[in-house]
FIDOPA-14571 format. One line per 8 residues: number of its first residue (from 1); their letters; for each residue x, y, z of C-alpha. Coordinates in nm, 3 decimals, always signed. Each point is the difference from the previous one (the first is absolute). Example, Ala and Ser with C-alpha at 12.3 -4.5 7.8 and 13.67 -1.06 7.14 Angstrom:
BEGIN
1	as	+1.230,-0.450,+0.780  +0.137,+0.344,-0.066
END
This chain:
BEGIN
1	xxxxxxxx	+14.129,+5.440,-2.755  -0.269,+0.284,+0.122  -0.233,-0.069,+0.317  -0.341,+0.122,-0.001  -0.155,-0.147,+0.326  +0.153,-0.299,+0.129  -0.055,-0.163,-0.335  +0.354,-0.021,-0.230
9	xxxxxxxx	-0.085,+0.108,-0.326  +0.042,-0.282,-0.280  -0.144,-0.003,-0.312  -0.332,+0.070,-0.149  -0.226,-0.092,-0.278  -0.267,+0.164,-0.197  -0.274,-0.245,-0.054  -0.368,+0.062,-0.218
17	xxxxxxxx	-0.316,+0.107,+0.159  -0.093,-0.128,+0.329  -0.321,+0.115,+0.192  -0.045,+0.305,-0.340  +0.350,+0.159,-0.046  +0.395,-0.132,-0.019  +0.155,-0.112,+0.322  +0.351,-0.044,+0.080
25	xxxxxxxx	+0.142,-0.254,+0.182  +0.326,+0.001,+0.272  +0.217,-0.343,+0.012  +0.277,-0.103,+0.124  +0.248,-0.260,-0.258  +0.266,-0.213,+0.141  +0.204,-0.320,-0.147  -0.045,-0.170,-0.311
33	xxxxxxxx	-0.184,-0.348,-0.112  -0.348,-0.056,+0.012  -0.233,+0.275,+0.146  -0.189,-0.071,+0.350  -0.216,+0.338,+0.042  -0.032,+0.050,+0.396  -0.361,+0.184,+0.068  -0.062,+0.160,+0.342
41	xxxxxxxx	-0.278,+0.001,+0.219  -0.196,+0.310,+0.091  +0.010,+0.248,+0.330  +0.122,+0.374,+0.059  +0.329,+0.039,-0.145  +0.031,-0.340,-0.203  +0.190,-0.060,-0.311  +0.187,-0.233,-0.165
49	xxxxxxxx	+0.326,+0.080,+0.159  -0.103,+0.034,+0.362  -0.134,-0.355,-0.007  +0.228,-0.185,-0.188  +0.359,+0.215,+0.017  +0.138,-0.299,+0.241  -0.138,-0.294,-0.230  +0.093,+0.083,-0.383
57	xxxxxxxx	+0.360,+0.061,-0.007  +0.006,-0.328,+0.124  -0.120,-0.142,-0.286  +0.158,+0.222,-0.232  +0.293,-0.173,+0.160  -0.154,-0.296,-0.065  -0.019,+0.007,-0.385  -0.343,+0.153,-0.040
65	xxxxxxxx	-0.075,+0.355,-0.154  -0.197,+0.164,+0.265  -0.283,+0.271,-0.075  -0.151,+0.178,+0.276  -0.266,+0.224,-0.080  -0.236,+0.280,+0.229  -0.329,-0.159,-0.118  -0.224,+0.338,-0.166
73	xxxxxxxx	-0.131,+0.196,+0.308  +0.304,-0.022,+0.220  +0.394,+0.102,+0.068  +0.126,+0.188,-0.285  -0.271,-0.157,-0.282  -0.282,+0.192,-0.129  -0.287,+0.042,+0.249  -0.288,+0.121,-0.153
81	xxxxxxxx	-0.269,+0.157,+0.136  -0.300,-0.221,-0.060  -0.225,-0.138,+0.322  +0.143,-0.407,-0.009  +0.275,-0.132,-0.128  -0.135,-0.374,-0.092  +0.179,-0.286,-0.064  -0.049,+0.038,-0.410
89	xxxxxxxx	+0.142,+0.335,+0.097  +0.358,-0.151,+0.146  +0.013,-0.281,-0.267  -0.028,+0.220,-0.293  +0.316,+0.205,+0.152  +0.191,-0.337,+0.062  -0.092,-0.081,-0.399  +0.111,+0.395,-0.131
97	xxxxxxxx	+0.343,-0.104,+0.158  +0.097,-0.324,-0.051  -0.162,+0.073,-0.409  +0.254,+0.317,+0.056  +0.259,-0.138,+0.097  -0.018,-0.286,-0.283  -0.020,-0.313,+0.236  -0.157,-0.337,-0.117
105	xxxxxxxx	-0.053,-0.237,+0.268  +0.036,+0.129,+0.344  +0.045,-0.156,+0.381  -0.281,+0.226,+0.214  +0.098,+0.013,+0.371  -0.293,+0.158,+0.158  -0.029,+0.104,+0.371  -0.335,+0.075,+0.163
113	xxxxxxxx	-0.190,+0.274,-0.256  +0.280,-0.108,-0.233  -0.123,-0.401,+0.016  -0.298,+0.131,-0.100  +0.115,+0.194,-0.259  +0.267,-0.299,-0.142  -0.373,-0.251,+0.046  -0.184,+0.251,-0.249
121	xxxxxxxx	+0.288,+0.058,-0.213  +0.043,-0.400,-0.009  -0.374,-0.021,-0.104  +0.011,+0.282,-0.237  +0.300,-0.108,-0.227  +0.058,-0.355,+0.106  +0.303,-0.040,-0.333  +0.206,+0.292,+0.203
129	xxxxxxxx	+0.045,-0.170,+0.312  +0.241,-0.264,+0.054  +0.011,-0.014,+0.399  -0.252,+0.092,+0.259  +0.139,+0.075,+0.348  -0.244,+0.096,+0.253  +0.044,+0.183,+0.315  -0.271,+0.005,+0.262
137	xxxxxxxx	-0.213,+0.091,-0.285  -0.265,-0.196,+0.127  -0.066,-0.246,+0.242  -0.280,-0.217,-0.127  +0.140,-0.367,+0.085  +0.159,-0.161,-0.229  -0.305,-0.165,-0.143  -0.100,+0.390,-0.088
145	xxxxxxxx	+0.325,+0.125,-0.154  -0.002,-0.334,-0.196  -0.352,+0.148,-0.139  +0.211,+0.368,-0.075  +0.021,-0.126,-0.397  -0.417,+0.018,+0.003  -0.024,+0.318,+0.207  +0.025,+0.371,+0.005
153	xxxxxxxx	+0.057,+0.229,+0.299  -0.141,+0.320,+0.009  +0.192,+0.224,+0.171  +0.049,+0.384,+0.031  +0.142,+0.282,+0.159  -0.157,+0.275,+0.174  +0.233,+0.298,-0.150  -0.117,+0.274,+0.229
161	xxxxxxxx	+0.119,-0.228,+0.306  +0.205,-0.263,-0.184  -0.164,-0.253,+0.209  -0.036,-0.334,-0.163  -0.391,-0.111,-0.068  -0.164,-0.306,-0.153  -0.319,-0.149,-0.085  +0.062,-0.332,+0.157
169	xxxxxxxx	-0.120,-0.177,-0.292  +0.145,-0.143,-0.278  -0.116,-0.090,-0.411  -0.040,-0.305,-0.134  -0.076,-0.001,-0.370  -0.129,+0.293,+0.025  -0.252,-0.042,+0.310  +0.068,+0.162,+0.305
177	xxxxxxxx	+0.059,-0.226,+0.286  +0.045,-0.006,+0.389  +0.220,-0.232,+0.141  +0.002,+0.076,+0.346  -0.285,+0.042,+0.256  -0.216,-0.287,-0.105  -0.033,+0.125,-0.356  -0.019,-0.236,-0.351
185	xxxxxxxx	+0.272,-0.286,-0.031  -0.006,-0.030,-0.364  +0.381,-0.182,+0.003  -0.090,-0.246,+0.284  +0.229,+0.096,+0.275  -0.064,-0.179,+0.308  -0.217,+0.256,+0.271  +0.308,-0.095,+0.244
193	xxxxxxxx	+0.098,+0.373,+0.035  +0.274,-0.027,-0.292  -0.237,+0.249,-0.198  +0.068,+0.265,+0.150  +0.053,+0.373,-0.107  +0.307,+0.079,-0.144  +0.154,+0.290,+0.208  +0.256,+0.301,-0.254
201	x	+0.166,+0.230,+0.186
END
């Protein structure tokens, strides 16, 4: 197996347009079974590997067929030059491989940017996901995650200093919403502090 930075090369898929032109993704494949796709979170010199490498042999071991992608934009995936990579951005790579690589219903195990990622995917294509697991993806109370199925994060990446961003707001049917900082309550959570801002890393 060839190195190229401290990334082992696995395997890679060519998925359709993303963002205006073909992008190709990097993943790691372990075990057999049913397919729980591990996405990473964001910072200087993430990927797939480097944040899950201790975590998915495990369950490969376990009976579970493990795919661990570099979400579009970092490790050895496509990163291409355009000014934000947005969170419609990192879904529609998650879709080009997991259509690629012929999978059905699919465990997402997101961490961080990657919970975010694994919440829009879940929203997106709701028939494709089987399992939701969530790692400090957000930290909204549990009276807020609970209100995840109505919502939608949106979430970017600043490419030029892949520093994570957001608008702090969420959409509700379609209207634009703040739910932190005294703004509209349109679910009814109690103002005891559990509405507070989500926080992706």
């Amino acid at each position: 197996m060839t190195q190229i930075s401290s990334i082992p090369v696995g395997h890679f898929a060519d998925i359709p347009e993303v963002a205006g032109a073909p992008r190709r993704v990097h993943y790691h494949d372990l075990g057999k079974g049913e397919a729980v796709i591990f996405l990473h979170g964001a910072g200087a010199g993430a990927s797939g590997y480097s944040n899950f490498k201790g975590n998915y042999p495990v369950f490969a071991q376990g009976g579970y067929r493990t795919i661990v992608p570099d979400l579009l934009g970092f490790g050895l995936s496509s990163k291409p030059d355009i000014p934000m990579y947005d969170l419609d951005f990192f879904v529609a790579g998650v879709k080009g491989l997991i259509d690629a690589l012929g999978l059905n219903k699919v465990t997402l195990l997101g961490n961080s940017l990657g919970g975010a990622v694994a919440l829009g995917y879940a929203l997106a294509y709701p028939n494709e996901v089987d399992r939701l697991i969530l790692m400090v993806a957000a930290k909204p109370g549990l009276k807020c995650l609970a209100a995840f199925s109505l919502c939608r994060w949106s979430y970017g990446v600043n490419r030029a200093t892949n520093a994570s961003t957001s608008e702090n707001r969420y959409r509700l049917d379609g209207q634009s919403i703040a739910l932190c900082d005294g703004g509209p309550n349109p679910i009814g959570w109690p103002d005891d502090g559990s509405r507070r801002t989500p926080h992706l890393g």
